[in-house]
Every structure is written in C-alpha cells, then in structure tokens.
C-alpha positions in Angstrom: -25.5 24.5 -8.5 -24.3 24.6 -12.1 -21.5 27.5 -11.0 -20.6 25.8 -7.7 -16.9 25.0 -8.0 -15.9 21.3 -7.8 -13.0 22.2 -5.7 -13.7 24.8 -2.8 -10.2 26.5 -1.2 -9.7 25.9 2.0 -11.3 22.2 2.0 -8.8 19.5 2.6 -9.0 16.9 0.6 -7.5 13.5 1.7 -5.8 11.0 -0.2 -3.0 8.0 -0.4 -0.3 7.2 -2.5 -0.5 3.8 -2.7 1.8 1.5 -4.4 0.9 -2.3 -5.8 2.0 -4.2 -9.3 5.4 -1.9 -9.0 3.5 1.0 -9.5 2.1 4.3 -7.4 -1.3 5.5 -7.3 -2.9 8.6 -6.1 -5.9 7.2 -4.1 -9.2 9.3 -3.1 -12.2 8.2 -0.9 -14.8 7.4 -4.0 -12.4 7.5 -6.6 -11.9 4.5 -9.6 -8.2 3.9 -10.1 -6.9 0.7 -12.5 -4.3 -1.3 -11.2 -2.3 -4.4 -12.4 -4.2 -7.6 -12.0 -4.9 -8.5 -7.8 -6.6 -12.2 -7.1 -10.1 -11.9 -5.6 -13.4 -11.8 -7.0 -15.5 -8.5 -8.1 -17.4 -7.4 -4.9 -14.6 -8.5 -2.9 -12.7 -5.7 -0.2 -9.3 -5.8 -0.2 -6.5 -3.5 1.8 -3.6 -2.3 0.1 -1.1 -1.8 3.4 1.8 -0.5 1.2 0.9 3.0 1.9 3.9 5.8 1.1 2.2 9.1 2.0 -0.9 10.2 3.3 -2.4 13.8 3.1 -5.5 14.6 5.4 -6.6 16.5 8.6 -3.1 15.8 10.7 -1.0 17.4 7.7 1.2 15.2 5.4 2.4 11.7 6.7 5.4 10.1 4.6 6.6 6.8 4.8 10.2 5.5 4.7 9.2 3.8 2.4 5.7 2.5 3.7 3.9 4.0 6.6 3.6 1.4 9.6 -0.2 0.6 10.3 -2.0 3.2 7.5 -4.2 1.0 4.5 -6.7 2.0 2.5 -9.0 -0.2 1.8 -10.6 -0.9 -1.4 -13.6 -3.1 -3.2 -12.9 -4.6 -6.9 -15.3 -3.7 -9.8 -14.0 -5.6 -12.5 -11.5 -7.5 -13.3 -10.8 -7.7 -17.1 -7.5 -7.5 -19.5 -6.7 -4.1 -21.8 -6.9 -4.0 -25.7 -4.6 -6.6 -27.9 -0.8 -5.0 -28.6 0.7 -6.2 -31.2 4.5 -7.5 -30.8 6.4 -7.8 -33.8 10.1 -9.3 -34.1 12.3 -8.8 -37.2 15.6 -9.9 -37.8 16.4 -8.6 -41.4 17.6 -10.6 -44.5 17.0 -13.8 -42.2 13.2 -14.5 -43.3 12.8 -14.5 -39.8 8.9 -13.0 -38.8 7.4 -13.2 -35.1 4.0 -11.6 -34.4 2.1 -12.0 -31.1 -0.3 -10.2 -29.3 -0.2 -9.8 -26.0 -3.3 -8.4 -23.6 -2.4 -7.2 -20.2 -4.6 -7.9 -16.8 -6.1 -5.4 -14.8 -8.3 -5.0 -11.1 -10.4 -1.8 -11.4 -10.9 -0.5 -7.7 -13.1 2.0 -5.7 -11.3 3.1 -3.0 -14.0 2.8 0.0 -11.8 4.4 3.0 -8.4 5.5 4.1 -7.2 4.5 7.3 -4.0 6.1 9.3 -2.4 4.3 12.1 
C-alpha cells in the first residue's frame, strides 16, 4: 500500500483544459482547482462549456478554440476572496500618497465529471 505508485504507466488518465475568468485550467475528475469568482451558491453544479482540449480513452481532442458539445461539469465549495494586497501610488516631491488594498474573489470547484460530445 505505502509503496504503490500514485501514478501507474500505462493508465490513462483523463482531463480538460478548461478556460473561465480569462484563464486556463487543467481539470481532473475529483480534483479542487480555484477559479475567478462564478455567481451561484456553494453546493450548486455548474458546467463550464468552454472546453479547449480533452485527453481520455479516444486520444486527444483539441478545440479551435472550444470543442463543440464537450463540458465538464463542476460543484462549488466555497466561495471566498484571497489575502489583502497592498496598492501603493507615489508620485515623488508632490506629497502625493495613495494606499489601498484590494482582495480579489474566488469560486473553489470540484470537478464532478467530464463530458465529450
């Protein structure tokens, strides 16, 4: 048990790139990822249908740019905002001092499945 390998060769594992907020994601049935903030409520499913390549049984699927008809479909576990930055402005021999902090949004999903067309 303790000396199994996590990853065995010759096993295929399948995943998604999936892309939401502006960013990609490598998404894998069970896996957590953190994307930018999604509306709904924790508990909730939700599909991401901008799917750009799929890796599974059939081989590699890519999308030009999005694959027609593939989602994965995810549920939220929290939704909650990352540590306080601190943005500081500066204009020199002005006296002129900004600081604000600014906390950015997150959705933290579990991807549940990973549907082709």
């Amino acid at each position: 048990m303790l000396n199994e390998p996590f990853f065995k060769f010759g096993e295929e594992i399948m995943y998604a790139i999936v892309e939401t907020g502006g960013k990609q994601y490598r998404a894998e049935t069970g896996t957590t990822i953190q994307v930018e903030r999604l509306p709904g409520d924790v508990g909730a499913q939700i599909e991401l249908s901008k799917v750009c390549l799929v890796h599974g049984d059939a081989g590699i699927l890519v999308g030009q740019p999005f694959i027609n008809g593939a989602k994965v479909t995810a549920e939220i576990l929290r939704q909650g905002r990352t540590r306080s930055i601190t943005v500081f402005k500066k204009k020199r021999r002005k006296n002129y001092r900004r600081t604000r902090g600014h906390r950015q949004g997150f959705t933290q999903l579990v991807i549940k499945n990973i549907a082709t067309a």
